[in-house]
N, C-alpha and C positions, 0 to 999 in steps of 0.2 A: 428476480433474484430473491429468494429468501434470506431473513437474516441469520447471522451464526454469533458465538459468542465468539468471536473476536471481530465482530461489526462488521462484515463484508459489506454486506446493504447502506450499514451507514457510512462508511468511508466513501462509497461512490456515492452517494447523492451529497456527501458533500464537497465532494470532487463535481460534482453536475453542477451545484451550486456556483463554484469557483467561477465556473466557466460562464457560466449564467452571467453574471456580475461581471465579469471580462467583455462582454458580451454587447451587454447594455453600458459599460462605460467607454466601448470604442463603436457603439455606435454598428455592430453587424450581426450578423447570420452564425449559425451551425455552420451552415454549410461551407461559410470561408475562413472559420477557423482552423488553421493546421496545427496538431498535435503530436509530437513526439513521447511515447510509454518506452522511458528507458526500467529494463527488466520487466518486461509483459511477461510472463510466462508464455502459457498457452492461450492470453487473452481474454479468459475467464473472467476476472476480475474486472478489469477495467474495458481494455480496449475493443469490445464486442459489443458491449454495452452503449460506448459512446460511440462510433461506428454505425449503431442502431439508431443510435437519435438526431444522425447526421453528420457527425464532425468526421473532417480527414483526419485521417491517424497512420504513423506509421509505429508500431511495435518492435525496438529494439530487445533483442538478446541471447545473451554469449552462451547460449547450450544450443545445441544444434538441436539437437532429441528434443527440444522442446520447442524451439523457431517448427522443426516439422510438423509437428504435432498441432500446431498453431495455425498453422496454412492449410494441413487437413479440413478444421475446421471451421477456414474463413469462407463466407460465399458473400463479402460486401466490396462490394468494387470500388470503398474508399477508404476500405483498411488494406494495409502492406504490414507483414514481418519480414524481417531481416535479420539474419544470424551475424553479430557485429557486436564488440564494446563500442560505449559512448566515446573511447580515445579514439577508436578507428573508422568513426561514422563521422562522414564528413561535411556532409550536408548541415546546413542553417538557416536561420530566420524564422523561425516556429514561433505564434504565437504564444503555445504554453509547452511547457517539457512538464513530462511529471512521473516519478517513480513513486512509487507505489511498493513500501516493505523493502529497500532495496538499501537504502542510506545503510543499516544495520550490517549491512554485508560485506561491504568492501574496506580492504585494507588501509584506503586513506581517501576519507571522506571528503575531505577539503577538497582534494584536488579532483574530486569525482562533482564536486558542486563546482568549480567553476569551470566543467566540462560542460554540465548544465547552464551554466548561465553564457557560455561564448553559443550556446544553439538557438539561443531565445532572441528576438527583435529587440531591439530597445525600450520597447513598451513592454514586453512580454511578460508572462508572471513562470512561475516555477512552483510547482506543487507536490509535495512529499504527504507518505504518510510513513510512520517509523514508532516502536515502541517505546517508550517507559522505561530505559535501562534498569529502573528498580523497582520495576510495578508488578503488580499481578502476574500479568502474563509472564515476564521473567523470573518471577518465582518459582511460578508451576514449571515453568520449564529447568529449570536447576533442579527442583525432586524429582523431576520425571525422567531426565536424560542424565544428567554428571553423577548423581546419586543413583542411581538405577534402579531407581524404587518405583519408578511408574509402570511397568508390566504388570509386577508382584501386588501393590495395592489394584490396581485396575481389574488384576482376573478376581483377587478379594471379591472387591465390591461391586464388582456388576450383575453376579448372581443374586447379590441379596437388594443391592438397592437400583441398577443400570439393567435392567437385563436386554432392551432392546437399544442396539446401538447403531449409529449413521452407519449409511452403506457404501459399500466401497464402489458402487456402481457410476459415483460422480465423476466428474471430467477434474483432473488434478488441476492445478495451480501450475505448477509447475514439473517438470519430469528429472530436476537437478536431484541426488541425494546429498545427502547430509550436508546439508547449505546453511551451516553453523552461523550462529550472529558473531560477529568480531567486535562490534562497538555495542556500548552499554550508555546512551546518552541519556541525561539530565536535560532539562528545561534548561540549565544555564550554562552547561556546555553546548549545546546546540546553538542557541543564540550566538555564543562564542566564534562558532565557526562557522554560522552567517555573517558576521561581521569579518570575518577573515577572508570568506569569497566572495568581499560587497554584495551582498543580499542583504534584503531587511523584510523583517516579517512583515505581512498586509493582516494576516488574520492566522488563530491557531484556536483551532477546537479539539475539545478532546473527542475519542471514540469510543468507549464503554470503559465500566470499572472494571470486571473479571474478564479472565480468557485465560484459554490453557488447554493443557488435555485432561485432567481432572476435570474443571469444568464443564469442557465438552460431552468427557462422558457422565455426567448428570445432566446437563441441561440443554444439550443440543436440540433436544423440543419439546424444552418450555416456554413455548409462544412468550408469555407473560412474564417469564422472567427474562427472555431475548431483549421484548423491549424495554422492562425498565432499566435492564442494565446499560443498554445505551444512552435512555435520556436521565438517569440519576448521573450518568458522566456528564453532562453538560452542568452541573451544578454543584460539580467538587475543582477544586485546585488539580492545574495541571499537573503536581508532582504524587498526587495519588488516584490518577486513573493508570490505563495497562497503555492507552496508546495516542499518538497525538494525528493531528492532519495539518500542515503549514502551509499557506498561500506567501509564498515570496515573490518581491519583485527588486530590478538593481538598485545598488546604491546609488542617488543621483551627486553626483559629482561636482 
């Protein structure tokens, strides 16, 4: 996987990391890890990837056009998608649950987290990654979509300073459209609402400073600014990078 400016690359290695460290503190394998990806898309991101490096996974999510699209292109006989919300999947005791860009999207996050946390073992951890409600990324994304200024500067400036741009010939994400963020979280609202679905953070890294479609279309390959902008995010405060990655596990009682 190459990297992009919104840290694909680096969200999953350190989603591999998590797991990593899961790993070695219970003492097991890849291979008897079981994993739930609630909102995989088409598995692109995450669960393809970890699937390759051994772990079971099963890939939850509520667009069918994309569960299909998903199964297309699985040929690992220890990943599964399933077209299902986290309320209506009934199955449990998962090592790790982890969504991936998804917290941002549902109407009521709380009770989407402790959907998450009735799926996990009692040792279990739960792993998000979720953006900056007032970072970069949502910046660009406020000029670019609500203001509608992103077409109009975009055709601007791609002739004079973008002219070659990514190709649409990649496998999507996802096949939902207009899959609007509903939440806008803070560092201290988030906390807020782990302490609300008994969770408590193990660990929060950030994921790069910029990201957007502006950015993208200047830097989607700038090797060199790809990587510094993810590792200049490890060495600012979490309230001015674009995105976070949260290792949780329950509240002990």
């Amino acid at each position: 996987m190459n990297e992009t400016v919104y840290g694909e690359k680096k969200k999953l290695q350190l989603i591999t990391q998590a797991l990593e460290k899961y790993c070695a503190e219970h003492g097991t394998s890849q291979e008897k890890i079981h994993i739930l990806d609630v909102g995989c898309g088409t598995g692109q991101a995450i669960s393809q990837p970890l699937a390759q490096a051994g772990y079971t996974i099963i890939g939850l999510d509520i667009d069918a056009a994309t569960v299909q699209k998903a199964n297309s292109l699985n040929s690992h006989k220890n990943l599964t998608f399933v077209h299902s919300s986290i309320e209506h999947f009934k199955q449990t005791g998962f090592d790790v649950v982890i969504a991936s860009e998804v917290l941002e999207h549902v109407p009521d996050p709380r009770a989407f987290l402790e959907e998450m946390r009735k799926k996990i073992k009692p040792k279990g951890i739960i792993i998000i990654t979720t953006p900056n409600g007032y970072g970069w990324f949502e910046m660009e994304s406020l000029l670019y979509n609500k203001l509608k200024l992103g077409r109009v500067i975009e055709r601007f400036l791609k002739t004079r300073w973008a002219p070659e741009q990514p190709s649409d010939e990649t496998i999507p994400m996802t096949l939902r459209e207009n899959d609007i963020h509903l939440q806008h979280f803070t560092m201290r609202s988030l906390e807020k609402l782990f302490t609300e679905a008994q969770l408590q953070p193990q660990n929060i890294a950030n994921t790069t400073l910029m990201a957007g479609p502006f950015t993208n279309t200047f830097f989607w390959r700038k090797h060199r600014f790809l990587k510094w902008n993810t590792r200049v995010a490890d060495k600012l405060p979490h309230w001015l990078t674009s995105g976070w990655c949260i290792t949780l596990s329950q509240t002990q009682k």
